[in-house]
KOLDOVEX-150392 format. One record per atom (N, C-alpha, C): residue number from 0; residue in three letters; atom name; y, x, z. Coordinates in nm, 4 decimals. Atoms other than C-alpha are relative to their C-alpha. Example, Ala and Ser with C-alpha at 12.3 -4.5 7.8 and 13.67 -1.06 7.14 Angstrom:
+-------+---------+--------+----------+----------+----------+
| vexse | mardren | drenke |       c2 |       c1 |       c3 |
+-------+---------+--------+----------+----------+----------+
|     0 |     Ala |      N |  -0.1190 |   0.0890 |   0.0000 |
|     0 |     Ala |     CA |  -0.4500 |   1.2300 |   0.7800 |
|     0 |     Ala |      C |   0.1200 |   0.0900 |   0.0000 |
|     1 |     Ser |      N |  -0.1190 |  -0.0820 |  -0.0060 |
|     1 |     Ser |     CA |  -0.1060 |   1.3670 |   0.7140 |
|     1 |     Ser |      C |   0.1090 |  -0.0770 |   0.0730 |
+-------+---------+--------+----------+----------+----------+
***
This chain:
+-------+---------+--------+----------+----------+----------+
| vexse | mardren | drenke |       c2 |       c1 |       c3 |
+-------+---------+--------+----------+----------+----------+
|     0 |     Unk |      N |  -0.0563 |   0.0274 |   0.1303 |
|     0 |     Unk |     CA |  13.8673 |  19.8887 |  10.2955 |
|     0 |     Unk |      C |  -0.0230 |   0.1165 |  -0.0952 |
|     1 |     Unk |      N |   0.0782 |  -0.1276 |   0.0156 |
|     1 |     Unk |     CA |  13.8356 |  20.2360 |  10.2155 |
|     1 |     Unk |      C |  -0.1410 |   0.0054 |  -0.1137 |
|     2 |     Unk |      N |   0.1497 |  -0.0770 |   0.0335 |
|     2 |     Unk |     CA |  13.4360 |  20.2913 |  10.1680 |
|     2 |     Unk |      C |  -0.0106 |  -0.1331 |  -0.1293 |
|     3 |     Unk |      N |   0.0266 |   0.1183 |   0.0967 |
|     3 |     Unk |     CA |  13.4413 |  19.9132 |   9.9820 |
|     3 |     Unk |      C |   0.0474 |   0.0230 |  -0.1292 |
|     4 |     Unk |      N |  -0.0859 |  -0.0289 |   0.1369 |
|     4 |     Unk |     CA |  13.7364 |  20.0234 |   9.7108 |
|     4 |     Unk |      C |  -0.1038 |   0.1206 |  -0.0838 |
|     5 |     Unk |      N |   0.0574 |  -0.1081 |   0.0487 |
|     5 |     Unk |     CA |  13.4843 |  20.3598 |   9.6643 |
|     5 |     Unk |      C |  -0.1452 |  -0.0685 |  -0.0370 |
|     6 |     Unk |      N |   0.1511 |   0.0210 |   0.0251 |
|     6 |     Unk |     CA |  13.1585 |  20.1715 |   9.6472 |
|     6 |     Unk |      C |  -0.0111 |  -0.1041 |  -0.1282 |
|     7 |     Unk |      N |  -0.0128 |   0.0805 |   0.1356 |
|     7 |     Unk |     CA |  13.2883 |  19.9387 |   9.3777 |
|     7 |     Unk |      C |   0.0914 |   0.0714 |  -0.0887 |
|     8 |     Unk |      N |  -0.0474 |  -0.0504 |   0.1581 |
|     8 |     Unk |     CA |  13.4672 |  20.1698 |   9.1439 |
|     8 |     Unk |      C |  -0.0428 |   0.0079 |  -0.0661 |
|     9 |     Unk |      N |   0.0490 |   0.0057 |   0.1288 |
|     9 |     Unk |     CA |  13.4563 |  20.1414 |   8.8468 |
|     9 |     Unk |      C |   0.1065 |   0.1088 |  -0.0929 |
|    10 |     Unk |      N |  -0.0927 |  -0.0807 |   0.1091 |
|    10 |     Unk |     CA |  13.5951 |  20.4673 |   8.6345 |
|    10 |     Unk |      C |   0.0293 |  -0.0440 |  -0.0980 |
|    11 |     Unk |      N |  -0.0416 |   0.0723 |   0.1439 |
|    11 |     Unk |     CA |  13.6432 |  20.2576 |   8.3385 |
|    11 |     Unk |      C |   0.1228 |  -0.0712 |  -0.0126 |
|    12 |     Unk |      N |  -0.1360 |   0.0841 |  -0.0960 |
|    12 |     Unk |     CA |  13.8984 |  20.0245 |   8.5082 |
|    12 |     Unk |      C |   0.0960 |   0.0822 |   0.0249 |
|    13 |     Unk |      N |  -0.1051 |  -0.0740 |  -0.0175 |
|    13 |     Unk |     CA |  14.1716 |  20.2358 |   8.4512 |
|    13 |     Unk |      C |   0.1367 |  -0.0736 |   0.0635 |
|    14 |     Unk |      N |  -0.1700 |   0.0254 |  -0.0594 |
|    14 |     Unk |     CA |  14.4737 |  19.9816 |   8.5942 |
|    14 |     Unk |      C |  -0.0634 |  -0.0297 |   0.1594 |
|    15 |     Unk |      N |   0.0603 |  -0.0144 |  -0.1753 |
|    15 |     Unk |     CA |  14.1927 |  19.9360 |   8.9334 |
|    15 |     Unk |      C |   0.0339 |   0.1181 |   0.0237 |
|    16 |     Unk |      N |  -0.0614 |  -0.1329 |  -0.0698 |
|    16 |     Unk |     CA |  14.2342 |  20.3175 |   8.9658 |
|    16 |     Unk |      C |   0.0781 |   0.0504 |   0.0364 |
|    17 |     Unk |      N |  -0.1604 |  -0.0571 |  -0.0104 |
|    17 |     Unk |     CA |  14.6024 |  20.3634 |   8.9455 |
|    17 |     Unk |      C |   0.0315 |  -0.1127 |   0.1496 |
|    18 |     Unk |      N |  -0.0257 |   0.0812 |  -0.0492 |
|    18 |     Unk |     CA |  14.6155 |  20.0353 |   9.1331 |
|    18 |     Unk |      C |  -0.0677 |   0.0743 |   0.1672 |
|    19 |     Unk |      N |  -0.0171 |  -0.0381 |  -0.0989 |
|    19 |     Unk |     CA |  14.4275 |  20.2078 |   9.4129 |
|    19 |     Unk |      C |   0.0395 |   0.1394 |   0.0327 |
|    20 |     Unk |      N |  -0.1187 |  -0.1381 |  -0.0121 |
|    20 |     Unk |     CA |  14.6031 |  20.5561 |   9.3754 |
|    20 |     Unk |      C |   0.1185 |  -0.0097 |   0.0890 |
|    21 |     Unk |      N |  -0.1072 |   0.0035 |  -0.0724 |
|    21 |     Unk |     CA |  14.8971 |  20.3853 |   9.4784 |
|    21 |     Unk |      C |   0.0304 |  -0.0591 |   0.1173 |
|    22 |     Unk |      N |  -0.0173 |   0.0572 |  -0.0852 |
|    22 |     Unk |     CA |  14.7957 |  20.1790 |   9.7671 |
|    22 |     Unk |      C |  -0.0350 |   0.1340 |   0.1148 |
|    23 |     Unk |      N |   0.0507 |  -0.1419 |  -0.0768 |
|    23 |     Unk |     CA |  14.6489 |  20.5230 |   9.9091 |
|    23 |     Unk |      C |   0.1050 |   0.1321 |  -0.0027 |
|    24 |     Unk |      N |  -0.1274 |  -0.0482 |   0.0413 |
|    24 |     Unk |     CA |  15.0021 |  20.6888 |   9.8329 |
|    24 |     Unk |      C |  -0.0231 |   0.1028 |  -0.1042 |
|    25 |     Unk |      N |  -0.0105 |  -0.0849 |   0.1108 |
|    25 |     Unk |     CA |  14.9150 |  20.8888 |   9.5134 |
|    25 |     Unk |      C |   0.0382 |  -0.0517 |  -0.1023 |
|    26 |     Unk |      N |  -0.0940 |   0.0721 |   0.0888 |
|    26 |     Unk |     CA |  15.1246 |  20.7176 |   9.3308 |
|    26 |     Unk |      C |   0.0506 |   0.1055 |  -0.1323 |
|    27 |     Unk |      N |  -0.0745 |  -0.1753 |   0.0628 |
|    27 |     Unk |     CA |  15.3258 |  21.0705 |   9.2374 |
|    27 |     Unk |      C |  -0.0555 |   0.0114 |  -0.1097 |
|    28 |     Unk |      N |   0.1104 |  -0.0802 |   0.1176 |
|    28 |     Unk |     CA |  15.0252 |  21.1912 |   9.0711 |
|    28 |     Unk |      C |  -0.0594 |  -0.0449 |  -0.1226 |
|    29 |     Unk |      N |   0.0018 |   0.0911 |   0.1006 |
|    29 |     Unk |     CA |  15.0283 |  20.9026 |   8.8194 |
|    29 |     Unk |      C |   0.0856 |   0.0898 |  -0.0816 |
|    30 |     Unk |      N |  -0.0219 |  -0.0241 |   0.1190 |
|    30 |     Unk |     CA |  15.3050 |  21.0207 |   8.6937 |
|    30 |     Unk |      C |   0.0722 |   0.1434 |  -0.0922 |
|    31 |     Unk |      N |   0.0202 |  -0.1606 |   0.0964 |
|    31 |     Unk |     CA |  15.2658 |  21.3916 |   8.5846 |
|    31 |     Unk |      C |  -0.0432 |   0.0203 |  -0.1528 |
|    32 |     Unk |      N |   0.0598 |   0.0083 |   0.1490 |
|    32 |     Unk |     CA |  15.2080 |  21.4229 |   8.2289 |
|    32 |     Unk |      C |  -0.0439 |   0.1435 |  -0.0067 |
|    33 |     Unk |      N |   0.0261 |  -0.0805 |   0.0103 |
|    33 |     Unk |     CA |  15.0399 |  21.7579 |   8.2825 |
|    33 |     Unk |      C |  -0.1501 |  -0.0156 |  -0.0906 |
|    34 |     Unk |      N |   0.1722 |   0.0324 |   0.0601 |
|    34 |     Unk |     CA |  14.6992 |  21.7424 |   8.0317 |
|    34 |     Unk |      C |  -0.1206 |   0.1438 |   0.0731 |
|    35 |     Unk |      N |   0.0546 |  -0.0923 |  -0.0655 |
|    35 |     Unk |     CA |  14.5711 |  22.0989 |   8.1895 |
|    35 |     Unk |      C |   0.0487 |   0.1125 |   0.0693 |
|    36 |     Unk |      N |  -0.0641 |  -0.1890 |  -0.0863 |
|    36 |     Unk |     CA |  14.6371 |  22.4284 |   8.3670 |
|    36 |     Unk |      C |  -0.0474 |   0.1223 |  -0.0529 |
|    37 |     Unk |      N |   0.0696 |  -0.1175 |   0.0541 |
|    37 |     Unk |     CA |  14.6030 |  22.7018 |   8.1417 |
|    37 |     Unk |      C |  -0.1098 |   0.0912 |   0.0867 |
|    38 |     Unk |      N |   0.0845 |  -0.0892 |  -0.0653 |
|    38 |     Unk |     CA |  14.2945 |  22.8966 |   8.2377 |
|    38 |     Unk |      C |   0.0182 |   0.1106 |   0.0972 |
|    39 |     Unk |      N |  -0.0614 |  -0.1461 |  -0.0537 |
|    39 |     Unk |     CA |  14.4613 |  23.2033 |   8.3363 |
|    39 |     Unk |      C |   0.0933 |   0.0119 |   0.1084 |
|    40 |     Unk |      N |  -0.1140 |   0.0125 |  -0.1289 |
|    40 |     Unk |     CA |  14.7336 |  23.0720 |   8.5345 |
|    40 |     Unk |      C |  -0.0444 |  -0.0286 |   0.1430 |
|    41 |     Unk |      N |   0.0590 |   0.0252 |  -0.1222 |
|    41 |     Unk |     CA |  14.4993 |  22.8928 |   8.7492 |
|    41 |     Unk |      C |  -0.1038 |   0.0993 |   0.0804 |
|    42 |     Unk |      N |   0.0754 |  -0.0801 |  -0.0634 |
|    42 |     Unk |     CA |  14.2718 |  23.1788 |   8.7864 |
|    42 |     Unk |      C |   0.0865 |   0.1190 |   0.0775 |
|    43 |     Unk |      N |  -0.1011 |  -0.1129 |  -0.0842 |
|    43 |     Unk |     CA |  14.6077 |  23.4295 |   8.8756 |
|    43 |     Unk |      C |   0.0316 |  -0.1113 |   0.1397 |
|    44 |     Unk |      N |  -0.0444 |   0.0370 |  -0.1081 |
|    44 |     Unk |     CA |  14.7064 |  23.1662 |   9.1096 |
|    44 |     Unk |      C |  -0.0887 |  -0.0061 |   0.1285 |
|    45 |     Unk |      N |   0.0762 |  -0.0032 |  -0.0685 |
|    45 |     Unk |     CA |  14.4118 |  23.1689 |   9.2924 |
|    45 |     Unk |      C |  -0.0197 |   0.1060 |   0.0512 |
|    46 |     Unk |      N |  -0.0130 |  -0.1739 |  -0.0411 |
|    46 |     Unk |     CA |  14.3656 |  23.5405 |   9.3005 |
|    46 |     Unk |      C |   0.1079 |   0.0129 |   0.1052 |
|    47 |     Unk |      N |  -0.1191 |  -0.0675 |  -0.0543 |
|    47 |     Unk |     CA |  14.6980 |  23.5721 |   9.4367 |
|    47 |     Unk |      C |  -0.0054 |  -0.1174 |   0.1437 |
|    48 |     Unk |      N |  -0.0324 |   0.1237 |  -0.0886 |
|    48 |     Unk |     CA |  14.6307 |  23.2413 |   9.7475 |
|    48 |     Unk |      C |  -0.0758 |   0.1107 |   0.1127 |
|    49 |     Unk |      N |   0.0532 |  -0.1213 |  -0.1585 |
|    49 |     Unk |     CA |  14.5410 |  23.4360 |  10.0819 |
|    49 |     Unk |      C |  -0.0135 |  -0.1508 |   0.0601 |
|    50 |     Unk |      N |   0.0377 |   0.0958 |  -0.0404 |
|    50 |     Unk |     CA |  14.3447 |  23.0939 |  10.2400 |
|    50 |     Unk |      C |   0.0492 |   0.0242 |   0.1633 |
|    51 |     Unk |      N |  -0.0047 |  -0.0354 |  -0.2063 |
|    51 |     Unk |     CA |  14.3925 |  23.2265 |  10.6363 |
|    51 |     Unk |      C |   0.1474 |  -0.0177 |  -0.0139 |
|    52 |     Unk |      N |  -0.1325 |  -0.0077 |  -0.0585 |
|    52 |     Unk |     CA |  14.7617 |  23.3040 |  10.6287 |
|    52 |     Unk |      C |   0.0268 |  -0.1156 |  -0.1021 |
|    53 |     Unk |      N |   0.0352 |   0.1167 |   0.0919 |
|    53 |     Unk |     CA |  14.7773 |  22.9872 |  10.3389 |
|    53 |     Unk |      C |   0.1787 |   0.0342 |  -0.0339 |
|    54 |     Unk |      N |  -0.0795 |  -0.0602 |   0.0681 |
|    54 |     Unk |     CA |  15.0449 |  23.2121 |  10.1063 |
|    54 |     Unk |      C |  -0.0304 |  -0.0044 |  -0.1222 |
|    55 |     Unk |      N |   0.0405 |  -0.0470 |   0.1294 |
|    55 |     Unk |     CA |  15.0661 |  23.2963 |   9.7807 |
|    55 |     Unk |      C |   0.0813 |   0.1144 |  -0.0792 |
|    56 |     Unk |      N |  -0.0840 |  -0.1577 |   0.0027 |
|    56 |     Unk |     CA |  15.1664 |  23.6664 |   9.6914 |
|    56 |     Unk |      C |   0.0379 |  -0.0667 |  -0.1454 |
|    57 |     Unk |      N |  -0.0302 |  -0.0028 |   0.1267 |
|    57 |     Unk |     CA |  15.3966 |  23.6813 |   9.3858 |
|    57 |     Unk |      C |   0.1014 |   0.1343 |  -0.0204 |
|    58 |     Unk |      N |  -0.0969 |  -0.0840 |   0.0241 |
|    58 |     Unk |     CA |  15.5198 |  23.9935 |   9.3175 |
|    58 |     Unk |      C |   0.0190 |   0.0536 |   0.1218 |
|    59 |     Unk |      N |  -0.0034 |  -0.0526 |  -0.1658 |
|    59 |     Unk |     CA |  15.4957 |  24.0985 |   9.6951 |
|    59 |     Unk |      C |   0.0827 |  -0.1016 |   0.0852 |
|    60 |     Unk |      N |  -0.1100 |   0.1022 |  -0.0980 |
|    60 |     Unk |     CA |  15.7100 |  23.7811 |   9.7954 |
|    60 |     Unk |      C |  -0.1125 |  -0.1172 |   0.0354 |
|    61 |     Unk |      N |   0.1301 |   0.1180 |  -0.0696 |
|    61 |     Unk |     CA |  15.4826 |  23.5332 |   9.9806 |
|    61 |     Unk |      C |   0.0979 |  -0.1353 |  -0.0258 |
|    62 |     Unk |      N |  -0.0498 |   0.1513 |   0.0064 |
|    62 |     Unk |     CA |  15.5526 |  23.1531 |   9.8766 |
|    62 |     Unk |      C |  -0.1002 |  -0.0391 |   0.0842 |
|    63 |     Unk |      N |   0.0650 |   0.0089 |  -0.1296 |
|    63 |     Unk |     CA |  15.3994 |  22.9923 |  10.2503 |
|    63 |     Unk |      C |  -0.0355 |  -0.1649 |  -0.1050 |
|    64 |     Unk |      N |   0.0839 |   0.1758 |   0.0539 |
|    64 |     Unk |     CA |  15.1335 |  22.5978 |  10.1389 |
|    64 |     Unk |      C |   0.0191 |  -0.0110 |   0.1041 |
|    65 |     Unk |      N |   0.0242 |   0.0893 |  -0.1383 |
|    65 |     Unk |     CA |  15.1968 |  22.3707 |  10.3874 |
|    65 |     Unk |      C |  -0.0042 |  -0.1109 |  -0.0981 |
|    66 |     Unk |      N |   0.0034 |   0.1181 |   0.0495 |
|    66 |     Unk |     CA |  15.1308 |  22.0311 |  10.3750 |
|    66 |     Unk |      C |   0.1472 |  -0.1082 |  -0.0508 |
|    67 |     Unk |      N |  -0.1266 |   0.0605 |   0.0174 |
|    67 |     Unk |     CA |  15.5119 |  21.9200 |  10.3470 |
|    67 |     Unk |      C |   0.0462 |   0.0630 |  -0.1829 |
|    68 |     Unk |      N |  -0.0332 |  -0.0569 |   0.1347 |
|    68 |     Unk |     CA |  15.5438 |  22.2175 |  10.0271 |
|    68 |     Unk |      C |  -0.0702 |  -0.1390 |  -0.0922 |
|    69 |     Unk |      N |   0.0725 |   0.0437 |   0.0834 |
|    69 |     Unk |     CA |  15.2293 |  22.0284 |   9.8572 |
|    69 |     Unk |      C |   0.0373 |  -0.1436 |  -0.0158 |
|    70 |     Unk |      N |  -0.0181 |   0.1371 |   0.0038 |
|    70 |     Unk |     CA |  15.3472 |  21.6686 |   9.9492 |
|    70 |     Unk |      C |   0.1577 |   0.0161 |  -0.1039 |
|    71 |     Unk |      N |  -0.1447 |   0.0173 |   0.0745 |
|    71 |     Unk |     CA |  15.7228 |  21.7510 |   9.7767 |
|    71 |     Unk |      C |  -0.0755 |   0.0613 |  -0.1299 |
|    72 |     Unk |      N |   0.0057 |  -0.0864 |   0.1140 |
|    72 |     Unk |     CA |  15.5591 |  21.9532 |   9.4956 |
|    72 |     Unk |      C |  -0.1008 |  -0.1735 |  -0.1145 |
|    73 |     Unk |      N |   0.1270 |   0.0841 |   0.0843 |
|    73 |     Unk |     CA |  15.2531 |  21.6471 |   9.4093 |
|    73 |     Unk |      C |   0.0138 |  -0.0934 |   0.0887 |
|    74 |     Unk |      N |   0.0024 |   0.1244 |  -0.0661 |
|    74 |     Unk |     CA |  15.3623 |  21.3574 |   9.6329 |
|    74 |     Unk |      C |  -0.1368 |  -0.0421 |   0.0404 |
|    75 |     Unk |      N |   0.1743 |   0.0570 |  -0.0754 |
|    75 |     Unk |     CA |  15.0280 |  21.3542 |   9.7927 |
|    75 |     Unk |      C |  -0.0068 |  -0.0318 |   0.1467 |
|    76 |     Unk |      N |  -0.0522 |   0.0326 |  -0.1802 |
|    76 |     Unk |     CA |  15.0624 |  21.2029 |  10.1359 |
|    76 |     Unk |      C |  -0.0367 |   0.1247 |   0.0913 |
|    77 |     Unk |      N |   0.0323 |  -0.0662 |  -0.1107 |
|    77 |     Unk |     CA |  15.0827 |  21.3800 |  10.4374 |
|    77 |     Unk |      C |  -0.0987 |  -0.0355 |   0.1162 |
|    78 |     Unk |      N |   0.1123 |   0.0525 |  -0.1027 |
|    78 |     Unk |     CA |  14.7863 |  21.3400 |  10.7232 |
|    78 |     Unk |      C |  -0.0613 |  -0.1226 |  -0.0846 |
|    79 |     Unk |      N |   0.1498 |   0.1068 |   0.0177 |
|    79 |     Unk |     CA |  14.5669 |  21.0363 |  10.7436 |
|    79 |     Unk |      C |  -0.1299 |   0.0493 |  -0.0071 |
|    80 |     Unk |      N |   0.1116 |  -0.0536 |   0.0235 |
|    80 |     Unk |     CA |  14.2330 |  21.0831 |  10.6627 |
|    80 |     Unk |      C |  -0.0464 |   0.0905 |  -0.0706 |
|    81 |     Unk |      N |   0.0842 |  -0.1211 |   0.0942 |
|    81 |     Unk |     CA |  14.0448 |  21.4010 |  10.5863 |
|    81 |     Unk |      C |  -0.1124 |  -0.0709 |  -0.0671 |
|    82 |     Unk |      N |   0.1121 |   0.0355 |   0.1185 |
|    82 |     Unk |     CA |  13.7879 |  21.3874 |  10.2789 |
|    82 |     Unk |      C |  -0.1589 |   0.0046 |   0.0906 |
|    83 |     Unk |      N |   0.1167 |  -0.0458 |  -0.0283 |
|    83 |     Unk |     CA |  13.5166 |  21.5566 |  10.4884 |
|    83 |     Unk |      C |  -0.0238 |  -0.1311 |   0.1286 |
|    84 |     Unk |      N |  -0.0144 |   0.1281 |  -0.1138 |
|    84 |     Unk |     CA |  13.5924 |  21.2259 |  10.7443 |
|    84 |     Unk |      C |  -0.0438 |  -0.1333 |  -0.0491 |
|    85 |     Unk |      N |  -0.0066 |   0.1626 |   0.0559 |
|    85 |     Unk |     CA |  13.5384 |  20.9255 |  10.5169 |
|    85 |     Unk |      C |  -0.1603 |   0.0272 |   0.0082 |
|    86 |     Unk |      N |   0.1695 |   0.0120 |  -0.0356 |
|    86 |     Unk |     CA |  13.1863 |  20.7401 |  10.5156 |
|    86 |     Unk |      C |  -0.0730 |   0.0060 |  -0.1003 |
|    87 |     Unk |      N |   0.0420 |  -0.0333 |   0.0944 |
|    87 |     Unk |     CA |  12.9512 |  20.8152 |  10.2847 |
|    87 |     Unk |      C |  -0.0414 |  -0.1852 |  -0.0597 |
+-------+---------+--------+----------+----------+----------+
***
């Protein structure tokens, strides 16, 4: 169902996209009204992400990414399928 929903998108079809956002549980991420991430913030936040220990220094206080932080922060499901897993 998957590779079929990706091989017929259509980016134009904006209520197909939301429509499969939310059958794939990204529902959440509908409804952020964020338009961007200031430049700067996203480039300090990055600076400051230590990928191995998967932290983020602030001020010498480590805020720990897990997948439970990122799922409460951006309702993005937990497990299922990795990206680098689906079929081309």
């Amino acid at each position: 169902m998957f590779t079929k929903d990706i091989t017929i998108y259509n980016p134009w079809d904006e209520q197909r996209t939301k429509r499969i956002c939310k059958i794939y549980g990204f529902g959440a991420l509908l409804k952020m009204k964020i338009t961007d991430i200031p430049l700067k913030l996203g480039f300090n936040v990055l600076q400051k992400f230590d990928y191995e220990r998967m932290v983020i220094d602030i001020e010498g206080k480590e805020l720990k990414v897990t997948a439970e932080s990122v799922h409460d922060m951006l309702g993005i499901p937990i497990g299922g399928t990795k990206l680098t897993q689906l079929d081309q």
